[in-house]
Backbone bond lengths (Angstrom), bond angles and torsions (degrees), N, CA, C in turn:
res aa  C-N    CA-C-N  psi(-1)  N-CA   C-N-CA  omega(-1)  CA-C   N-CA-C  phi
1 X - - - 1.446 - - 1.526 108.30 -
2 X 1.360 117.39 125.23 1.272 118.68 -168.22 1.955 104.58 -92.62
3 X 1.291 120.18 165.21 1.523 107.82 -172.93 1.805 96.25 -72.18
4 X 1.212 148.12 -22.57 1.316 132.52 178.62 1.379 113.36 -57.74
5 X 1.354 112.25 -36.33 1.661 112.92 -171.80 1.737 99.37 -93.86
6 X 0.904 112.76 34.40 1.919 105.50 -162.73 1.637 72.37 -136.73
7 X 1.458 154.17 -31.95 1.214 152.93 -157.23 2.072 92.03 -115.40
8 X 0.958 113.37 -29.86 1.521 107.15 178.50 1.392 127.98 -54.23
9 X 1.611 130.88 122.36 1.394 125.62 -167.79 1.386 103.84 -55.96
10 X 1.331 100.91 157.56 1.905 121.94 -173.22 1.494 93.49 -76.59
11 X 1.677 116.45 154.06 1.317 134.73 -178.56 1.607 97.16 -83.10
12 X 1.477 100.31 165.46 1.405 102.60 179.46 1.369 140.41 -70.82
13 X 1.823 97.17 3.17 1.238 110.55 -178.26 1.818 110.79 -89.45
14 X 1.672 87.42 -59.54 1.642 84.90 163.07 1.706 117.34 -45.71
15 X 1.251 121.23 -43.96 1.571 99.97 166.78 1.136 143.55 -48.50
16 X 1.557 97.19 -37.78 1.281 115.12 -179.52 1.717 104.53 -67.69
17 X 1.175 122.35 -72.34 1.333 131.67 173.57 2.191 108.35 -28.04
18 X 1.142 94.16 -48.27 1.357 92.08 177.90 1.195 129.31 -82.92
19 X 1.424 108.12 -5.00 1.677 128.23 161.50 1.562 90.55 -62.80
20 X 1.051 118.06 -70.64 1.214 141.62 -157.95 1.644 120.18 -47.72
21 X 1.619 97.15 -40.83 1.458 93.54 162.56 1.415 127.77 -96.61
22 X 1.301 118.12 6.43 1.622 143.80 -175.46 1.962 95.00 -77.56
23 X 1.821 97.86 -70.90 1.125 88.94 -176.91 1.639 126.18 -64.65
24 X 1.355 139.96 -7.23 1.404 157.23 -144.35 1.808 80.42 -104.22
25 X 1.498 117.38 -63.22 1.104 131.21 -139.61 2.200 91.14 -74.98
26 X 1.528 89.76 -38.07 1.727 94.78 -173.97 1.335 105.56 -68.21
27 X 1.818 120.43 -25.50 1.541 102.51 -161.96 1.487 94.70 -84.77
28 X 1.063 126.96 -39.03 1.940 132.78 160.36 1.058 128.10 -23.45
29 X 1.551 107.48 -48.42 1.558 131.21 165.78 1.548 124.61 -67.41
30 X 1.658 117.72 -42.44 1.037 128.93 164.99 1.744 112.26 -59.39
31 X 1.560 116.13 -19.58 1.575 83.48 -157.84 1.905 71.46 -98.98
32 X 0.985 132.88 -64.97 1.394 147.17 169.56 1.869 104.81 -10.82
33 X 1.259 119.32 -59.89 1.264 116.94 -178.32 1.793 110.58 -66.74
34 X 1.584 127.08 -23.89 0.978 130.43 175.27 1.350 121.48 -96.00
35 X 1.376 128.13 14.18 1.146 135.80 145.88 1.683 124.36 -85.47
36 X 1.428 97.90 -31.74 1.235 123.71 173.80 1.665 112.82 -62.81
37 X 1.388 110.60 -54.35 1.790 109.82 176.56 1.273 101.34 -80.86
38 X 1.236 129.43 -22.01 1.777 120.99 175.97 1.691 90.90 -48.60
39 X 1.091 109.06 -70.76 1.493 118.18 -165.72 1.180 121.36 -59.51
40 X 1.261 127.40 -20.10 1.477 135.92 164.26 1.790 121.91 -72.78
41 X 1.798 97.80 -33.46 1.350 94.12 168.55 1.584 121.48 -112.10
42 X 1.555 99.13 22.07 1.643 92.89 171.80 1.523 101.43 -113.02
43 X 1.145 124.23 -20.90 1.400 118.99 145.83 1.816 130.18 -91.81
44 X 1.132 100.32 46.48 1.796 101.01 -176.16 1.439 112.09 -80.93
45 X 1.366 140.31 -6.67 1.570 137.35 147.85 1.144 117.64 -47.65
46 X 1.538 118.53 -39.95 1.442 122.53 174.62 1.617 118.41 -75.88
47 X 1.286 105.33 -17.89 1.595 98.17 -171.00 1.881 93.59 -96.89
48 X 0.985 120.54 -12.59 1.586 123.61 162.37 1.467 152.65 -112.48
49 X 1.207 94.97 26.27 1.373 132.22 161.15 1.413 127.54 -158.26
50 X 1.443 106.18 154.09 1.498 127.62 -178.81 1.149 122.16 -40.01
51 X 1.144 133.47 -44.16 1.196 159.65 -171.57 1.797 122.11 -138.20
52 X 0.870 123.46 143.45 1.740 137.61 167.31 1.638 119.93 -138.76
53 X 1.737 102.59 114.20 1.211 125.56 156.19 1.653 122.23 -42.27
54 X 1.001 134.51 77.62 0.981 137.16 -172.95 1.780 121.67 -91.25
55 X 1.591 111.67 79.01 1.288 125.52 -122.98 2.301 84.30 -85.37
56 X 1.208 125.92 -17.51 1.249 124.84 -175.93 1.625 96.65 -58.83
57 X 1.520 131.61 -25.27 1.807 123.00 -143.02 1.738 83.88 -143.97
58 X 1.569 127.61 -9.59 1.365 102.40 -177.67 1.091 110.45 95.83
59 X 0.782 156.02 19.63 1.932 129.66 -145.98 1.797 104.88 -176.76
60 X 1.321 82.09 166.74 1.979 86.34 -177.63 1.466 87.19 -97.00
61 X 1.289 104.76 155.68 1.636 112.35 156.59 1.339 117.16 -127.82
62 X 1.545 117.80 135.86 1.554 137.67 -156.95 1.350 107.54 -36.71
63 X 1.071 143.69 155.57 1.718 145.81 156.27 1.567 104.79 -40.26
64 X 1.128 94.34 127.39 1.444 100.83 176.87 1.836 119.34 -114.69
65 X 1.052 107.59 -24.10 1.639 131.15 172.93 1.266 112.44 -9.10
66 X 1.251 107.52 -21.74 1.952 104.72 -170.57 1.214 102.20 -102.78
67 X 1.723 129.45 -54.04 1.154 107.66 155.34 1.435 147.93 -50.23
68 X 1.463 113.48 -12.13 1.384 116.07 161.24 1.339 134.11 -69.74
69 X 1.570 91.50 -40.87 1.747 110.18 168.32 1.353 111.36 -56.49
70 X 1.616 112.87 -59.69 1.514 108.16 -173.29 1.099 126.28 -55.97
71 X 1.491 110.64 -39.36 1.340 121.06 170.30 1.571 125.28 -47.90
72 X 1.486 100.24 -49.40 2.184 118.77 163.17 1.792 87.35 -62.37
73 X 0.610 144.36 -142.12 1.701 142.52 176.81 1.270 114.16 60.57
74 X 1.980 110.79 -69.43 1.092 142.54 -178.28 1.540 95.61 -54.77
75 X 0.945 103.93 -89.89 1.455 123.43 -169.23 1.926 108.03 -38.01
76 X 1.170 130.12 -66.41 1.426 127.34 149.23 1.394 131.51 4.22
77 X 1.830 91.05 -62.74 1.354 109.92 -171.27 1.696 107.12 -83.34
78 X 0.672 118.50 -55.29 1.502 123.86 166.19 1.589 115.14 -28.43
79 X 1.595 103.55 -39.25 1.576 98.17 -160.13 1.902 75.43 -89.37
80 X 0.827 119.04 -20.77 1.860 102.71 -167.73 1.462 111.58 -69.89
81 X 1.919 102.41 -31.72 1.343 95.58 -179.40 1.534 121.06 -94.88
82 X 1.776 104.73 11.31 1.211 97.49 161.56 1.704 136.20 -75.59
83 X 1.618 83.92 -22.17 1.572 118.49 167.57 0.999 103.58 -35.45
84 X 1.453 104.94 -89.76 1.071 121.60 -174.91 1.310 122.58 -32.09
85 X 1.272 120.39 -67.41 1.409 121.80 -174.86 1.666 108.43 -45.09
86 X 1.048 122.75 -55.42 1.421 129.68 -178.91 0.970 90.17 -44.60
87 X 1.558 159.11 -67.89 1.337 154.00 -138.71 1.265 94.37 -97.45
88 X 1.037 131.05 -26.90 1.707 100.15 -177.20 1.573 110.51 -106.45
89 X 1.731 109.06 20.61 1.696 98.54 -160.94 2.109 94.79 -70.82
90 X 1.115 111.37 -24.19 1.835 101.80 -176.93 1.324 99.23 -89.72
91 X 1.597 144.54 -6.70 1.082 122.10 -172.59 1.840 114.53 -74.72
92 X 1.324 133.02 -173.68 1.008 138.61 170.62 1.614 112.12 -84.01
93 X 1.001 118.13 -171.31 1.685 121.99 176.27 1.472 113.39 72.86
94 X 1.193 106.40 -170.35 1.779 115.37 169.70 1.772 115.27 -71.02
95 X 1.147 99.06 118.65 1.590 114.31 176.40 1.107 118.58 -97.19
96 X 1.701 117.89 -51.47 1.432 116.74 -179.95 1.375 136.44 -59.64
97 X 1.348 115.18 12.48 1.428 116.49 171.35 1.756 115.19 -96.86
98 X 0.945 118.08 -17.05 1.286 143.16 -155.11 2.034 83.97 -86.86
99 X 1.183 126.58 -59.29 1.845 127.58 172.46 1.267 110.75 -53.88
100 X 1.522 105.43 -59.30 1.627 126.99 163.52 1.490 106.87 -33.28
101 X 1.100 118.60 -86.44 1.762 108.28 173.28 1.400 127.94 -28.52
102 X 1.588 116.57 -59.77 1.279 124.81 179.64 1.589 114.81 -50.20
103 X 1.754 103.46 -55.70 1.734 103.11 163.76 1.258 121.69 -45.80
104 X 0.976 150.68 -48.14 1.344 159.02 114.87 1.199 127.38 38.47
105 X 1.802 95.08 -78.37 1.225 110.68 -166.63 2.353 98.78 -93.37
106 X 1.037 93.37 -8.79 1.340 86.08 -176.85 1.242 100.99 -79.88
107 X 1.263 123.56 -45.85 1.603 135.15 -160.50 1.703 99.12 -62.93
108 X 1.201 104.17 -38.99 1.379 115.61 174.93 1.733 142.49 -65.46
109 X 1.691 89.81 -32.27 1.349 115.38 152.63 1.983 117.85 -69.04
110 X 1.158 90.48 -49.04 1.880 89.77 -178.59 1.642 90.07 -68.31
111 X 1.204 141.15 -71.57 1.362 135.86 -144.95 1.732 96.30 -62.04
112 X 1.397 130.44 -25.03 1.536 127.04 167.91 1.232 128.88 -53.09
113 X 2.019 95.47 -60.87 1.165 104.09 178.34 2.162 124.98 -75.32
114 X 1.086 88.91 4.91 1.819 94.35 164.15 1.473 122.36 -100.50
115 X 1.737 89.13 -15.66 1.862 79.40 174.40 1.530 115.13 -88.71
116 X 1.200 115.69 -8.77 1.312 109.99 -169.55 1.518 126.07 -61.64
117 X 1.246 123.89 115.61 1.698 124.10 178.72 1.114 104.31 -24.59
118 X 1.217 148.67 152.56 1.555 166.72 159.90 1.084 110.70 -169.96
């Protein structure tokens, strides 16, 4: 493969196909990212303060703030690189990192938001 054909726009199949895993990858993301802000805003006392009274058990429970953030972080980033991908699925160059990221960062958001003490 010479660099002219390595810079040449993708055929309409590869578009198509990469439509294809854009939208697959968004409806995954959609149900995954909305479990994710459920949980961010039904516990949002915890993601904004030091501490939480957690009046069901008595007790304070540890700062949690970083996992909340990362988790908002996670989730952010994911939706940017879904962006992205959509916008670059007809361009030329490397595409597949752009899904790759988003998987990534989603998988990364759910595996946060389950560890968190509660």
């Amino acid at each position: 493969m010479t660099a002219d054909q390595d810079h040449a726009a993708p055929s309409s199949t590869t578009v198509a196909s990469r439509t294809g895993v854009c939208i697959v990858l968004s409806l995954a993301a959609a149900v995954i990212l909305f479990m994710v802000a459920f949980a961010l805003l039904m516990f949002a006392p915890q993601a904004t303060s030091t501490r939480y009274w957690d009046a069901d058990f008595g007790r304070y429970l540890p700062d949690t703030r970083v996992w909340w953030w990362s988790t908002a972080a996670s989730s952010l980033l994911t939706i940017g690189f879904l962006v992205v991908s959509f916008r670059r699925r007809s361009q030329p160059g490397r595409w597949w990192i752009w899904p790759l990221s988003a998987t990534a960062f989603m998988i990364t958001a759910l595996l946060i938001v389950n560890r968190v003490p509660v």
